[in-house]
C-alpha positions as CSV (number, residue, x, y, z in Angstrom):
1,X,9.7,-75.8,128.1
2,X,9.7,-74.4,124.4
3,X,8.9,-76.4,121.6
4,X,11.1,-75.1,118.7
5,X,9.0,-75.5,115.3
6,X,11.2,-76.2,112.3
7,X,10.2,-75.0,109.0
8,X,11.2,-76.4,105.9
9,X,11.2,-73.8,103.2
10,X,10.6,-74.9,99.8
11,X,12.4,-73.3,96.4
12,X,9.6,-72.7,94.4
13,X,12.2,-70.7,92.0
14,X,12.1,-73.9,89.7
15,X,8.9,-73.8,88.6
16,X,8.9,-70.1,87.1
17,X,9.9,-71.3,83.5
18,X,6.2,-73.4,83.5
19,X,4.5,-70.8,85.1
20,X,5.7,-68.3,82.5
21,X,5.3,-70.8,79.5
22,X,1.4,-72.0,80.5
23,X,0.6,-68.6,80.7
24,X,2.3,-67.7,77.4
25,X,0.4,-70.9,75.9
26,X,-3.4,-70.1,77.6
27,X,-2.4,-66.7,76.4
28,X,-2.3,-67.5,72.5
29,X,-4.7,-69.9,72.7
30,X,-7.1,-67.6,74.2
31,X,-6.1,-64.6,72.3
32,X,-6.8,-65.7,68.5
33,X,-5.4,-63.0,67.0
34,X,-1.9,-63.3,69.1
35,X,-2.2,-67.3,68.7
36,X,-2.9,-66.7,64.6
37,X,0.2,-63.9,64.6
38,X,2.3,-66.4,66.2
39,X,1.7,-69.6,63.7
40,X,2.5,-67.2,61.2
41,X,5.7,-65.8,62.4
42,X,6.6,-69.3,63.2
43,X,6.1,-70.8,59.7
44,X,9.3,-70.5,58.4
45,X,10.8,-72.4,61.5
46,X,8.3,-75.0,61.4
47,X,8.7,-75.5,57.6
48,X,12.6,-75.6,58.4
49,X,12.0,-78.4,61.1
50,X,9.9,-80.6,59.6
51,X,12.6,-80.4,56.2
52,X,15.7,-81.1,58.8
53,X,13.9,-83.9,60.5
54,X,12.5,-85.8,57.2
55,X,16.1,-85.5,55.8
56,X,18.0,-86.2,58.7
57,X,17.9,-89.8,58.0
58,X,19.1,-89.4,54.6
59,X,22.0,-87.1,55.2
60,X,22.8,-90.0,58.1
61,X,23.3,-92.5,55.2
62,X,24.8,-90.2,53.2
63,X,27.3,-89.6,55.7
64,X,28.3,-93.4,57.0
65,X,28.4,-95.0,53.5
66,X,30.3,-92.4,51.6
67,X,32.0,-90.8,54.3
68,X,32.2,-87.0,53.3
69,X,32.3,-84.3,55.4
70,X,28.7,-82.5,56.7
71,X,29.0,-79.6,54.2
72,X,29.2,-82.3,50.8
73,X,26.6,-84.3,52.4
74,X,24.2,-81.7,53.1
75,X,24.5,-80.6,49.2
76,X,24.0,-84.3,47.8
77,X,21.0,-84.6,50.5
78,X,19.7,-81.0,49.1
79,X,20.5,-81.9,45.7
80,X,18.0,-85.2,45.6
81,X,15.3,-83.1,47.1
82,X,15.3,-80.4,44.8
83,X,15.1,-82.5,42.0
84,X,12.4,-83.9,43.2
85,X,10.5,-81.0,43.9
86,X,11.0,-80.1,40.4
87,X,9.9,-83.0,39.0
88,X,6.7,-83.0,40.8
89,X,5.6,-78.9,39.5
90,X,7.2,-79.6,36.4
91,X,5.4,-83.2,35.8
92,X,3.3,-84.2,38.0
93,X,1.2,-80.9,39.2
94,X,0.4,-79.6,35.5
95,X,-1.5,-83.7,34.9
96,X,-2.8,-83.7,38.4
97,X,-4.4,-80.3,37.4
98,X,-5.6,-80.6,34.1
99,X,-7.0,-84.2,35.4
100,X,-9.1,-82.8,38.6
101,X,-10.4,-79.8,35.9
102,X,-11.8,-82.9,33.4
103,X,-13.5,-84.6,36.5
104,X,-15.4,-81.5,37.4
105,X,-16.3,-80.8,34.0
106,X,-17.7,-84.9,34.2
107,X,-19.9,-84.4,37.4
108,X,-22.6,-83.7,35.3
109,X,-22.4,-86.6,33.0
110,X,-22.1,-88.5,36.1
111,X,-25.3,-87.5,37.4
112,X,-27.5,-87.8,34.3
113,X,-25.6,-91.7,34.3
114,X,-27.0,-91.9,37.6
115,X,-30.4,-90.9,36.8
116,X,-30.5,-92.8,33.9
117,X,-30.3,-95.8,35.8
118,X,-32.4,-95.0,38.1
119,X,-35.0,-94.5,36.2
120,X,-34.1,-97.4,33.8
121,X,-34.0,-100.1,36.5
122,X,-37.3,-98.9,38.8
123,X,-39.8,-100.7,37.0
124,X,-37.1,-104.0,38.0
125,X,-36.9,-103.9,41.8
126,X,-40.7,-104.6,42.6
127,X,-41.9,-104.3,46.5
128,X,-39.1,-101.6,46.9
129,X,-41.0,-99.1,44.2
130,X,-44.1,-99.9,45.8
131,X,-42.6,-99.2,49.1
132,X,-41.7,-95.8,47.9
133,X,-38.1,-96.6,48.2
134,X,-37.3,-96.1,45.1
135,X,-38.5,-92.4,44.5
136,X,-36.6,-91.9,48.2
137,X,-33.1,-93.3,46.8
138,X,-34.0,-91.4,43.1
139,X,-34.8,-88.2,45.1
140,X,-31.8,-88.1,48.0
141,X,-29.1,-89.5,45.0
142,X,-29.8,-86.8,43.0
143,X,-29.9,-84.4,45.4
144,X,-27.1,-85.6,46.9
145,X,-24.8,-85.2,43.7
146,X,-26.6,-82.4,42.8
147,X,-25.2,-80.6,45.8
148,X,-21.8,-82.2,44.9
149,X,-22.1,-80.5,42.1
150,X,-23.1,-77.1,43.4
151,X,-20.1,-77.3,45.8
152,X,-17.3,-78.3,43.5
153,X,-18.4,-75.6,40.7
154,X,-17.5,-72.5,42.9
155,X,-13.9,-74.1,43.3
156,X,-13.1,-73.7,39.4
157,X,-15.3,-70.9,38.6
158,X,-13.5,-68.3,41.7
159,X,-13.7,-64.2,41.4
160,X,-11.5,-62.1,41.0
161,X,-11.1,-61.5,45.0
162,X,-10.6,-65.2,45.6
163,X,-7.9,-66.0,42.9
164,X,-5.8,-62.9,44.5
165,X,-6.4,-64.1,47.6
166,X,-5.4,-68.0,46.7
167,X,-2.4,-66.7,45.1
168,X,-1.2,-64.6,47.7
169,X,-1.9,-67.8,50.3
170,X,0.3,-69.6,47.5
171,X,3.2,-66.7,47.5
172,X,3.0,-67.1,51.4
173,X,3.2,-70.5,51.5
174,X,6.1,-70.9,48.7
175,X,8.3,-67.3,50.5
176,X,8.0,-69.4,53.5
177,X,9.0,-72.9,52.3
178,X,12.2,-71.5,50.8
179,X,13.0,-69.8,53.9
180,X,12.7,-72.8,55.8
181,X,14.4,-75.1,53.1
182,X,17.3,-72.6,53.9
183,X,17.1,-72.8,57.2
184,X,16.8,-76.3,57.6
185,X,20.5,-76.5,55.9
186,X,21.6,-74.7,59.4
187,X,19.9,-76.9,61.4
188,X,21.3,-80.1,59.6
189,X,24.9,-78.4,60.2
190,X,24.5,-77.8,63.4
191,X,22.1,-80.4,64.7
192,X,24.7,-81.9,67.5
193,X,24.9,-78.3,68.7
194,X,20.9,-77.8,69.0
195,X,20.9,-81.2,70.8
196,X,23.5,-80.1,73.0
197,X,22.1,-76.9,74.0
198,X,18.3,-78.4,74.7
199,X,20.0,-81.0,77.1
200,X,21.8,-78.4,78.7
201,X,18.2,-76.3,78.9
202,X,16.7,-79.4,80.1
203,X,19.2,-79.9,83.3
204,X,19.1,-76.4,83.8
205,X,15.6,-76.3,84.5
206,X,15.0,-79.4,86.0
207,X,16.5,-82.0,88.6
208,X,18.5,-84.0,87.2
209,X,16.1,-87.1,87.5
210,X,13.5,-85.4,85.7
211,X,15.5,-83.6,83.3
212,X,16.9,-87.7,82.5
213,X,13.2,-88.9,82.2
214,X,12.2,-86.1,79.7
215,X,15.2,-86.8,77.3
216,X,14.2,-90.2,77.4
217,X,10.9,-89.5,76.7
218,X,11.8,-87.3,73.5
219,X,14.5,-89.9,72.4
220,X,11.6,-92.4,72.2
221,X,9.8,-90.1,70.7
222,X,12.0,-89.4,67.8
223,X,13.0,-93.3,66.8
224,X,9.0,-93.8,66.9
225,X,8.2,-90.6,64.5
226,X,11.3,-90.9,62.5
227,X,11.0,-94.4,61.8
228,X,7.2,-94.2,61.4
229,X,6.5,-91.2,59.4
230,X,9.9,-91.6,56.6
231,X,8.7,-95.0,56.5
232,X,5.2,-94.8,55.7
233,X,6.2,-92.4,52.9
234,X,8.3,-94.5,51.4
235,X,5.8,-97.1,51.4
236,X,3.2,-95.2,50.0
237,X,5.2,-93.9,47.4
238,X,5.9,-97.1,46.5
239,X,2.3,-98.0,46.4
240,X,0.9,-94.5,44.5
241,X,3.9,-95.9,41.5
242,X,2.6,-99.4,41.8
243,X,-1.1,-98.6,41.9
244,X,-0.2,-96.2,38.7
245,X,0.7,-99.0,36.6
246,X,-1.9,-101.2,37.6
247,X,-4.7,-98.6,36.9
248,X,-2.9,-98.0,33.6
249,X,-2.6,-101.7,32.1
250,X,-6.2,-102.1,33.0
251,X,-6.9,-98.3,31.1
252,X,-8.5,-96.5,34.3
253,X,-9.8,-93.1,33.4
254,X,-7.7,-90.8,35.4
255,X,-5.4,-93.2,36.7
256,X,-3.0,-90.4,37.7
257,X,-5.3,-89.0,40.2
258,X,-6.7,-92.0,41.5
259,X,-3.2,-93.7,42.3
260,X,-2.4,-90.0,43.9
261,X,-5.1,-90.6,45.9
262,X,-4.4,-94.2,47.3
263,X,-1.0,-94.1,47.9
264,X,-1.8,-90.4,50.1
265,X,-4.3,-92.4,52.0
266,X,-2.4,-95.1,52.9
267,X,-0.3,-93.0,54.8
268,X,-3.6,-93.8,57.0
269,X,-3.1,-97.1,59.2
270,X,-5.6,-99.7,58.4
271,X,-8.8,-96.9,57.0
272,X,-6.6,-95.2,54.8
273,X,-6.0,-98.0,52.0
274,X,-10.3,-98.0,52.4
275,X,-10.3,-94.4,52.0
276,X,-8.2,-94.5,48.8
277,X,-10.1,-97.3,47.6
278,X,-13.9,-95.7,47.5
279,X,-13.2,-92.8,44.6
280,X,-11.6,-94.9,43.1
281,X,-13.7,-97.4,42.1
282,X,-17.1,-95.0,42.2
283,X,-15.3,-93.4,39.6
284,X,-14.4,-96.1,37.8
285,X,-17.9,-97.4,37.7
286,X,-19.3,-94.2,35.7
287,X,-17.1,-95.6,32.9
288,X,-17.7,-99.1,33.2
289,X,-18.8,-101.7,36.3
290,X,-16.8,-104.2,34.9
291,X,-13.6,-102.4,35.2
292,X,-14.6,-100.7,38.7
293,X,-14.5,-104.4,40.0
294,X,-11.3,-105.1,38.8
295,X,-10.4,-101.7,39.6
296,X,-11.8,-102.5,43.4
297,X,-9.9,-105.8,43.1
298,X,-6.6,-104.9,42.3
299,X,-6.4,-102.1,44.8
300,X,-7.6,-104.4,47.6
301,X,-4.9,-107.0,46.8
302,X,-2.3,-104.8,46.3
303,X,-3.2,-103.3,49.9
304,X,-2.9,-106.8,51.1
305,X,0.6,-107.0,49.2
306,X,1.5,-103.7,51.6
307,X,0.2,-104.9,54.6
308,X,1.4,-108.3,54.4
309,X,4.9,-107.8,52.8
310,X,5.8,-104.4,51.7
311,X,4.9,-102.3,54.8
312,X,6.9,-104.7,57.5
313,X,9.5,-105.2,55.0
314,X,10.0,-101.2,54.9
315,X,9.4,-100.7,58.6
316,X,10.6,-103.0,59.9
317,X,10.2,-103.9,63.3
318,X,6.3,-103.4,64.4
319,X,5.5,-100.5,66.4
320,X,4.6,-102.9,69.2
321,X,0.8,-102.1,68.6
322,X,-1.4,-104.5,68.4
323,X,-4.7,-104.0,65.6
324,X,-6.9,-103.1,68.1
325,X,-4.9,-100.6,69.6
326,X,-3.6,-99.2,66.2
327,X,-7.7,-98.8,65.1
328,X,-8.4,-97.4,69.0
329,X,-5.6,-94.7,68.4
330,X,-6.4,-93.7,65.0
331,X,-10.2,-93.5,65.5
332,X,-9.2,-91.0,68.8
333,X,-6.8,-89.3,66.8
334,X,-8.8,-88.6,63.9
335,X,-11.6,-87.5,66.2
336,X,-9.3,-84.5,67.9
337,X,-7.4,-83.8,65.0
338,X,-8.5,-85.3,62.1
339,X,-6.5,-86.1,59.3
340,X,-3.1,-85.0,60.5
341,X,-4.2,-86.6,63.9
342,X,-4.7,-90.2,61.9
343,X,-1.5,-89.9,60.5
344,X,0.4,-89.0,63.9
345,X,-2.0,-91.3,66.3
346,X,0.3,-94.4,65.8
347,X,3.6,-92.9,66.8
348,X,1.8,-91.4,69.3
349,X,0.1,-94.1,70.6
350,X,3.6,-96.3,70.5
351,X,5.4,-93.7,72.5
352,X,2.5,-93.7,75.1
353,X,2.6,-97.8,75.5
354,X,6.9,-97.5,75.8
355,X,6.9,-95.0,78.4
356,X,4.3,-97.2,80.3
357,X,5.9,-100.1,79.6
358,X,8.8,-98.8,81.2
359,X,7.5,-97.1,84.1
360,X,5.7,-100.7,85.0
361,X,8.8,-102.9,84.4
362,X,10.8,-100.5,86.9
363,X,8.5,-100.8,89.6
364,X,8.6,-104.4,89.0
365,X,12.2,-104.3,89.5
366,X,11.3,-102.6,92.9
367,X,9.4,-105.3,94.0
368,X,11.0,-107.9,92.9
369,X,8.2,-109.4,90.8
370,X,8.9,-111.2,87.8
371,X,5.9,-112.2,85.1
């Protein structure tokens, strides 16, 4: 008697578009050169992506409240950013510049302050000179500034070879932000149509199951990112204005470029409005120590006035992270990607919880356990 053996045969044909993309991906990544070619060909489209999706909520309000057709929307959308843009190189860049040129030019100043003090206040702190910690703090503080110094210097005094260099980085940079500010006009037209086509892609490749599960996943994804990131620079925004006017009623040398610098930081969850306080007031104190404490003051209360009030009222809902999570994900993310990883940790990090939030609440459902 013959046993018959029946073999299942399994369509692998499914799996070729990963096959073909991880080796595409270790390929680049591998390969700097082809990795480096890549980004650059690229840059235009990412520029043009990141435009469409910052400005997608706008041209959404646009659209519902005065109720115009894509075309005049996309124009009034267009129309606010590029007056804003010139504002910022027509206003703000020429101040920021001529204000990070004076602080250079102070660094000196600064360390002959510091010295001064040093050596004006040793004969006052007893058991620590005789420990020999004074002449360790005078000799590493100097040193340390010193090298400051010596590293800032080459930035404003660059050869010939550098400047071309910068400014051809610059051209590059500017030829392919105007391409993708173009491009991103397309992509706001036709958004429905790109959406369209990637969920088609997505059930092509896929099982339908799957193909569900990674639309969900990138529709979470986009409410978290949108919502986080247009959010966060609002807020900010609102706190670099508010931060100006403080530092300038209370006659802040280079309040400008300090109130830049806080309300860029606090794009930072919880160390960023720390970040933006420390120049701040170390600068401050070269000038007077009276004003750097009211200086360290107001910027620490007005970070409580975000975090308390103005961040929650602008973001609304929470991300659904709790403090400790929020420091866990932005120490991890600054740690593999530094600052751009801080800034994209939280989203990140709220995506991650959702998705196993979800996945745990359905097998719940499965077993018929409630908690």
């Amino acid at each position: 008697m013959g046993v018959s053996v029946i073999i299942k045969k399994k369509n692998y044909f499914h799996l070729l578009p990963i096959i073909i993309i991880s080796i595409l991906i270790f390929r680049f990544f591998t390969v700097p050169r082809s990795f480096a070619s890549i980004t650059k060909l690229l840059q235009p489209f990412i520029w043009a992506f990141s435009i469409a999706y910052l400005l997608n909520p706008l041209l959404i309000k646009v659209e519902e409240k005065f109720k115009l057709k894509r075309i005049w929307s996309i124009l009034i959308v267009y129309a606010i950013l590029i007056i804003c843009i010139i504002i910022i190189i027509t206003i703000f860049t020429p101040k920021i510049g001529l204000g990070l040129s004076n602080l250079v030019k102070e660094f000196p100043k600064f360390v002959e302050i510091t010295e001064n003090y040093i050596n004006t206040h040793t004969l006052n702190l007893g058991i620590l000179d005789r420990l020999g910690v004074t002449n360790y703090l005078y000799e590493n503080l100097t040193n340390i500034i010193s090298q400051i110094t010596a590293s800032l210097n080459p930035i404003f005094n660059k050869t010939i070879t550098q400047l071309i260099g910068f400014t051809s980085a610059v051209t590059s940079t500017l030829t392919n932000f105007a391409l993708g500010l173009i491009i991103s006009v397309y992509m706001l037209k036709d958004k429905e149509s790109f959406k369209k086509q990637a969920k088609a892609l997505m059930y092509a490749i896929f099982t339908p199951e799957r193909a569900e599960k990674i639309i969900d996943i990138g529709r979470e994804c986009n409410i978290q990112f949108s919502s986080f990131l247009i959010g966060k620079m609002i807020d900010s925004a609102i706190i670099g204005v508010l931060c100006f006017i403080g530092l300038s009623l209370l006659k802040t040398p280079y309040a400008l470029i300090l109130s830049t610098i806080v309300g860029i930081t606090n794009m930072i969850p919880y160390f960023g409005p720390f970040i933006g306080m420390i120049p701040a007031t170390i600068i401050t104190l070269f000038y007077s120590p009276i004003k750097a404490l009211w200086v360290l003051i107001f910027i620490f209360l007005l970070q409580q006035f975000d975090g308390l009030y103005l961040g929650p009222k602008i973001l609304g809902m929470h991300v659904g992270l709790t403090p400790f999570w929020i420091i866990t994900s932005v120490t991890i993310g600054g740690g593999v990607a530094g600052v751009m990883g801080m800034l994209l940790a939280v989203p990140i990090a709220a995506v991650i919880k959702t998705m196993i939030q979800k996945y745990v609440n359905t097998k719940l459902d499965e077993k018929n356990i409630t908690l």
